[in-house]
C-alpha positions in Angstrom: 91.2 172.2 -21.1 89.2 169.1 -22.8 86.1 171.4 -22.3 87.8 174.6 -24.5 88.6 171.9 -27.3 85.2 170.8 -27.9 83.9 174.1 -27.9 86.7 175.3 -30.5 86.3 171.9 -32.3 82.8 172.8 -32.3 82.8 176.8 -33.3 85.1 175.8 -36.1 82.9 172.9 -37.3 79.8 175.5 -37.2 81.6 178.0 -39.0 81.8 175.5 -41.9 78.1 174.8 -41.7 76.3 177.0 -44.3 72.1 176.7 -44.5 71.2 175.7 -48.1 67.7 176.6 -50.0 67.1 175.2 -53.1 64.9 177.9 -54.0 65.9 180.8 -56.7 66.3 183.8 -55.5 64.9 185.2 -58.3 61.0 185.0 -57.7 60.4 187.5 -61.0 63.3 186.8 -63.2 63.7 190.0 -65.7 64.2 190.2 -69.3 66.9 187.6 -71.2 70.0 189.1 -70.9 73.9 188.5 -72.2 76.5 188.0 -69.5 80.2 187.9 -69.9 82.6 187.0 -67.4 85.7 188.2 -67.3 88.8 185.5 -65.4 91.6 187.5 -65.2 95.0 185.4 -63.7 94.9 182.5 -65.4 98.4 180.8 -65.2 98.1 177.7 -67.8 95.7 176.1 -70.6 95.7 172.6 -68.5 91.9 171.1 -68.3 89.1 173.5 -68.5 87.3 176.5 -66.5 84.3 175.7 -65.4 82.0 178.7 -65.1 78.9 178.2 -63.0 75.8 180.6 -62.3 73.9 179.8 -59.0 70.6 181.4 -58.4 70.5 179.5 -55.4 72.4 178.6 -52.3 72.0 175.1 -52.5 74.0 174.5 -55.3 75.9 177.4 -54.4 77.8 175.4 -51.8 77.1 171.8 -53.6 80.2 171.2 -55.4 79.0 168.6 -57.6 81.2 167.1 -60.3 79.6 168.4 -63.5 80.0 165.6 -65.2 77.7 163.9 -63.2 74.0 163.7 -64.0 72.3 165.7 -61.4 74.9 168.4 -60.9 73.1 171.2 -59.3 73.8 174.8 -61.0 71.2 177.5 -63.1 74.1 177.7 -66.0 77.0 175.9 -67.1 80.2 176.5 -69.6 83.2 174.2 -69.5 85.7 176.3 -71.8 89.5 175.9 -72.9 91.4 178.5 -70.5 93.3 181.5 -72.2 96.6 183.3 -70.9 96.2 185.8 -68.7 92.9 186.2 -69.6 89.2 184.0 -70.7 86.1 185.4 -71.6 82.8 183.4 -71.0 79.2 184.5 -72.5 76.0 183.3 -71.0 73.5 184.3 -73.5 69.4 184.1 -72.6 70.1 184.5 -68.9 66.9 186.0 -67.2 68.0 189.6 -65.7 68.4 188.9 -61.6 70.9 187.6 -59.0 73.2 185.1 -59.3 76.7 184.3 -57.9 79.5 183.3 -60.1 81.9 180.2 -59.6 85.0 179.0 -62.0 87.0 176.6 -60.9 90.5 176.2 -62.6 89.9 172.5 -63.2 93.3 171.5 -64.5 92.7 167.7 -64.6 89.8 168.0 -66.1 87.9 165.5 -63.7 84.2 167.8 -63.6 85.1 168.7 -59.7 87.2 171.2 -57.6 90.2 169.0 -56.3 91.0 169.3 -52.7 94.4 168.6 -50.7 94.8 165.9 -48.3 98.0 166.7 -47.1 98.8 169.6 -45.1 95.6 171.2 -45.1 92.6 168.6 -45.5 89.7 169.8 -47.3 91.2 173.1 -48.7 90.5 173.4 -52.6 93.8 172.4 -54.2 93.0 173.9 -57.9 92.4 177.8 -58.4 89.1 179.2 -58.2 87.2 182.4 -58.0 84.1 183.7 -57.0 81.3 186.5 -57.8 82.8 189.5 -55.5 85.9 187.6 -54.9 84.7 186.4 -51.5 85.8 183.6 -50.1 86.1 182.3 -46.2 89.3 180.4 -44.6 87.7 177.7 -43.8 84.8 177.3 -46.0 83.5 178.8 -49.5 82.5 182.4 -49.2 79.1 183.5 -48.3 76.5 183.0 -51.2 74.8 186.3 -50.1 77.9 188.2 -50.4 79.0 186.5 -53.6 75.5 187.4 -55.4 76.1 189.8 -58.0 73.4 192.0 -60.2 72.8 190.6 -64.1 70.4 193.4 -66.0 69.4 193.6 -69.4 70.5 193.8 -72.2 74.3 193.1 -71.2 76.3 192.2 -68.0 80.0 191.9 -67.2 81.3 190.0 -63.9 85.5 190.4 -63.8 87.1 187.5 -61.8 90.1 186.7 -60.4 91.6 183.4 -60.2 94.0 181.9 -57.5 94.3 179.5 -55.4 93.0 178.9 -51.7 96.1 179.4 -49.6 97.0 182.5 -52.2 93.7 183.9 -50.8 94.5 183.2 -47.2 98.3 184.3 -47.3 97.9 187.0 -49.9 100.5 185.9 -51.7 
């Protein structure tokens, strides 16, 4: 029995593990491009959105506060949410691949919140990301969140909610 614990206690811990590279995936970025992206289900006009393009998984999975000095993204846009729907344009963003974060951050504090209690660790503010991916126990894969910018114009539709929304369907 103590034996089957460690090994679930490890699989899960693994699972949460993702390998970073702080290299862009975009070796030959293309032309400059416009991108919009489209956050559909937004419930109130507390805090900001925060709209991040990652051309790398590094700070793909970082989850800095970017307020900070040395937040790690490509692009950033902090923006006053809209009911039901925001629109966000990147403008001058080399044609390539990127994935798309927003976090709903209502308290305006630069971070994702998370919940101590019940569920330790899970985000506690809505989100959304590229390709709506997401895993239930760690962010979605960066591969499968990656989405296709090319010139001259791009649109990336996202939809917010929150974590246990995601996990529950609800």
């Amino acid at each position: 029995m103590k034996h089957t614990l460690v090994l679930v206690a490890t699989m899960l811990t693994l699972m949460g593990c993702q390998s970073t590279n702080s290299a862009s995936i975009n070796a030959n970025p293309g032309k400059l491009t416009e991108l919009t992206v489209r956050i559909d289900n937004v419930q109130n006009t507390d805090g900001k959105l925060l709209v991040l393009l990652h051309d790398n998984s590094e700070s793909y999975y970082a989850d800095d506060n970017v307020k900070k000095d040395g937040a790690r993204y490509f692009a950033m846009k902090a923006v006053v949410p809209q009911i039901p729907m925001t629109l966000v344009q990147f403008k001058d963003i080399p044609a390539g691949k990127y994935a798309v974060s927003v976090v709903h951050d209502e308290d305006d504090d630069g971070k994702l919140d998370r919940m101590v209690f019940p569920f330790l660790g899970m985000p506690s503010e809505p989100y959304a990301l590229s390709n709506n991916t997401y895993n239930t126990f760690s962010k979605g894969d960066f591969e499968a969140a990656l989405v296709t910018v090319d010139a001259p114009q791009s649109t990336v539709t996202l939809q917010l909610a929150t974590h246990l929304s995601k996990v529950t369907g609800l």
